[in-house]
Structure formats: structure tokens, C-alpha cells
N, C-alpha and C positions, 0 to 999 in steps of 0.2 A: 517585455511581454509578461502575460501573468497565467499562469499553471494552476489549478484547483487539484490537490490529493487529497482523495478520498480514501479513509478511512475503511479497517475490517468490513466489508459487506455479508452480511451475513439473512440466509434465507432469503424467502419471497416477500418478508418484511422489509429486509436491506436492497430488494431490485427496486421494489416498489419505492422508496425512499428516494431514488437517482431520479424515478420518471419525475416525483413532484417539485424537486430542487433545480436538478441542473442547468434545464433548459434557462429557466429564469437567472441561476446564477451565469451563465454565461453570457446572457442577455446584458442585465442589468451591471454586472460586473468585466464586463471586458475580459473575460475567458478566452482564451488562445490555445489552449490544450488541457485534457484532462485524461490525470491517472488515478486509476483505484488499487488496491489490493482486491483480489477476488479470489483467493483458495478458499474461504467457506461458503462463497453463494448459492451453492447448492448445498440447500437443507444444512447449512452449518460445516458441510463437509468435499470441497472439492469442486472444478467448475465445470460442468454439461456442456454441450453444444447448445443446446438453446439458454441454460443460462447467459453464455457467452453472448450468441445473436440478441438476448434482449437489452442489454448492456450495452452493449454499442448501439440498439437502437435508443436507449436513452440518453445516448451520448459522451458514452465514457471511449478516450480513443486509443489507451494503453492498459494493461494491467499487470501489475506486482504478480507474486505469490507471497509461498512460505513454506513452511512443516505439510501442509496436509495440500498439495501442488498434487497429487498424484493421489488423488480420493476419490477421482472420474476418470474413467477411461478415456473419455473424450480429448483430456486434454492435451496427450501427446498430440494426434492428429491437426487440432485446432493449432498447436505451434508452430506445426512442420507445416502448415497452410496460409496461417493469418501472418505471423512474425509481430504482432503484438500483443501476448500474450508473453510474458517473462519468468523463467523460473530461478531460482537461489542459484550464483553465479558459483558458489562452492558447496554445490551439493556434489558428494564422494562419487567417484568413479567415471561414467562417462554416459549422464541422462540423455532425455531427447531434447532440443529445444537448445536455446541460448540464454546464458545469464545479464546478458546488456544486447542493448537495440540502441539505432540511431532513427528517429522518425522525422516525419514536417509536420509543425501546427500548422494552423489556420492562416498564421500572417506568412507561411512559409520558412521562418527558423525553424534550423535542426535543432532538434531535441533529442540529447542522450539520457538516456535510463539502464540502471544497475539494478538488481536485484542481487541484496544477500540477507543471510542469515545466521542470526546467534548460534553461540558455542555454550552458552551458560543456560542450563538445564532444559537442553532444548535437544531434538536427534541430531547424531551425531551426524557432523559435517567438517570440509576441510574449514581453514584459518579464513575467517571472513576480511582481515585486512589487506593478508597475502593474494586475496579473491580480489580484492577493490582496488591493488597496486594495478593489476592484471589489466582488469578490465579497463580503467579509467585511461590508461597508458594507448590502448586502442580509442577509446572516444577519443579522448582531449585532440585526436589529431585532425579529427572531425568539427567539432562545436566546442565552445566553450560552456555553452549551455546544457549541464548535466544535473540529474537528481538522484539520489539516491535512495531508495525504501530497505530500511535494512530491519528485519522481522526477526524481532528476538525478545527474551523473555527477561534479561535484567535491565534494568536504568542503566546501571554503571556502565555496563560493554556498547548499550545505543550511545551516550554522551562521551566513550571513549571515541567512538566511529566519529560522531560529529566534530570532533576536535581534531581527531586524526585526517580528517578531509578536509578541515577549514582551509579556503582559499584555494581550495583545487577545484570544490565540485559549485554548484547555485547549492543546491538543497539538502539535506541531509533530514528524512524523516520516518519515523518508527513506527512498526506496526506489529500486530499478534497480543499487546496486552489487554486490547479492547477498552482501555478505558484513558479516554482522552487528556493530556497533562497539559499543566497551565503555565508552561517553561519555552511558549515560543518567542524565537528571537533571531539577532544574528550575529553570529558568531565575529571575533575581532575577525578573522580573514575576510569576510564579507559572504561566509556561506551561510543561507537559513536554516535555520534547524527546529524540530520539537520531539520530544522524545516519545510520543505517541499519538498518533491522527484521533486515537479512538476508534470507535465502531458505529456500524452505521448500519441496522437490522433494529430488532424488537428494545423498548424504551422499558420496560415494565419488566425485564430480565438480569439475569446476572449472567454476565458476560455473552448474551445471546439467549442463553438456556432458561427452560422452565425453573423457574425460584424455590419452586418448593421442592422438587427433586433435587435440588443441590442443597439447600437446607436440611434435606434431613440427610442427605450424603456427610454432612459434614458432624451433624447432632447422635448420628448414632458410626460412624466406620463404617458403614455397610457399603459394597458397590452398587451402584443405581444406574440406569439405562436412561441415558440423557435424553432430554426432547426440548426440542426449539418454541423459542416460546412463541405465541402470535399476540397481536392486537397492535397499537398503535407503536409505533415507528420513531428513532429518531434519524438524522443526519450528523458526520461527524470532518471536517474535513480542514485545511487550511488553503489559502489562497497565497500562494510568492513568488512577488514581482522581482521579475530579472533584469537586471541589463544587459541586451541582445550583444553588445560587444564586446562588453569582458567574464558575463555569464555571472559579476555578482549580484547578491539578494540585495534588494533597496527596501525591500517592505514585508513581513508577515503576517498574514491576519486569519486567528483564528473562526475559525465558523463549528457551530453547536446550536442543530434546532431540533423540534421536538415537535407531533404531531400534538 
């Protein structure tokens, strides 16, 4: 089977990016499921209800989080309703929602999905490994076909995750830096990995946001009132093929377009 993960969505740049891709890549690419990260789609910050509804009507049919999961009110409610919608499996205390789901693509395999989240200069949360022992221990008894998006802020702790899961999980891929890395592959255990989707919102920005307001945030120390940027759009996302019986990766291929 082959999985499309897509990449930080970010604003009506980044929904707008899904309507003009997906379709076609699932078309032309034999797409069987498809997951996004979606804590920024709205406006950079958190996902709406209709964010939500537009998103799946572009045909996204799971979503990630991260850090900023809880920046819409909505999306308690949309959890405890849709059950695809996924928050940081060790986020502290006892949120709303669940940290892994089991779903059906298209051809009918189960699909397991984890969400977690860095500990390295990121809010504070429990042990993301101890989180992924947890959850995975419940899938695996399920599918062998699991991915993981684990949204964190150093290289070193995503490619420790990726190695710590080699051969247990299909996928292992990273999100939150927004800016897509050229290190995809698969691991010797047979799991895919990349240590960041990238982003998938405004092309003509730094990291999403207006450029010049973070230019000079950086040129003078002063605090600046971010804004998203608008105008042309990129796509950021990787495509990896599973094998439906022992759940490892046989192929990753990245994808990077630009309006």
C-alpha cells in the first residue's frame, strides 16, 4: 500500500495547497491513505471545525498534531466526535482525545498511527519513547502497518525516534521544523524515515510567517506580532510504500512542489 504524509499545513495557503495536489496525487499515484499534520491550519495557529471539514473534503483522511493542538477550541469536540483527528500521545496529565488510532484505507488495511512529541526545546511533555513503547504495544496487536509523526524541534531526538522504532514501526516521520530535509530513506530494520515532511502553506515566507517581520525581529531584538504570510503556496509531503504483511517500507519518495 502507499501512504502520502503531508507536511506542517499551515493557513488558507496550506488548505488551499491539499485541494490542488491530492486529488491528482492520489489519482495518479495510487494513494491508499492519507495523513497530515494540521495544528497550524488555522491561521498558523490550531485546527477549527471547518478548517477540519475542509481538509477532509480535500481528502486528507487522518491528522497529526503537536505543540500548538490546543489553539482552537474546536478541537477537543472534533476528537471526541471524528476519532481522526490525533493529539501528542505524551502530552502531560490527562488531555481530551487519544495519542494513536487504528483506521481502514481505501484498499481496507489497518492503519496504525502514533502521534508524539519532542522534549528538546519544545513544552514540556512526558518521555516520547516511553509514550511510543505504550502506544505501539497496543497497535502492533492490531496491524503491522503503523507510522509514526513525531513533531519536535531537534534532528538529533527525531533520528534517535527513527532508529529507536526501526523494524517495529512502517514509518517514522517528523514534523514542526517546517522546513523539509533531504535524509529520506529506510532505515536497516525496514522502517521509513525522514526527519522532516516540511511545510505546506505560503512559499515566499519564513517558516509560514510574514519575512519581513521576522527580519527585523531578528535585526533589531525587538518583539514583533507575527502574521502569515499570503500569495503563492508550496506542497511538501513524502509518499511510503508498505508491505501490507509485514508492515515494512519498500520505497520513500520524496515530494516538493511549488505554485
Amino acid at each position: 500500500m502507499r501512504v502520502l504524509c503531508i507536511g506542517d499545513i499551515v493557513s488558507r495557503v496550506g488548505r488551499d495547497m491539499l485541494f490542488k495536489f491530492v486529488d491528482n496525487l492520489k489519482y495518479k499515484s495510487n494513494i491508499d491513505f492519507v495523513i497530515a499534520n494540521g495544528e497550524n491550519s488555522n491561521h498558523g495557529r490550531g485546527m477549527t471545525r471547518s478548517c477540519y471539514e475542509e481538509m477532509k473534503r480535500a481528502g486528507v483522511d487522518a491528522f497529526t498534531m503537536g505543540n500548538h493542538v490546543w489553539g482552537a477550541k474546536d478541537v477537543s469536540v472534533i476528537m471526541r466526535g471524528e476519532g481522526d483527528v490525533i493529539r501528542p500521545a505524551n502530552w502531560p496529565g490527562n488531555p481530551p482525545g487519544a495519542g494513536s488510532v487504528v483506521l481502514s484505507a481505501s484498499n481496507g488495511v489497518k492503519i496504525g498511527i502514533i502521534n508524539l512529541m519532542g522534549q528538546v526545546e519544545m513544552s514540556p511533555c512526558d518521555n516520547p519513547f516511553a509514550a511510543a513503547e505504550r502506544e505501539l504495544e497496543k497497535l502492533s496487536k492490531i496491524t503491522p502497518v503503523i507510522f509514526v509523526d513525531f513533531h519536535a524541534e531537534a534532528t538529533s531526538e527525531k533520528m534517535a525516534m527513527g532508529y529507536f522504532l526501526d523494524g517495529r514501526v512502517s514509518a517514522v516521520f517528523g514534523t514542526h521544523t517546517h522546513i523539509q530535509t533531504a535524509d529520506s530513506k529506510i532505515l536497516p530494520g525496514g522502517t521509513g524515515y525522514i526527519t522532516d515532511l516540511g511545510m505546506t502553506g505560503p512559499a515566499d515566507s519564513i517558516l509560514g510567517m510574514n519575512k519581513t517581520i521576522i527580519i527585523n525581529r531578528f535585526r533589531t531584538g525587538m518583539p514583533q506580532k507575527f502574521e502569515i504570510a499570503v500569495g503563492k503556496g508550496q506542497f511538501c509531503a513524502c509518499v511510503f510504500t508498505v508491505d501490507e504483511a509485514t508492515g515494512k517500507c519498500t520505497k520513500v519518495e520524496r515530494l516538493w512542489f511549488e505554485e
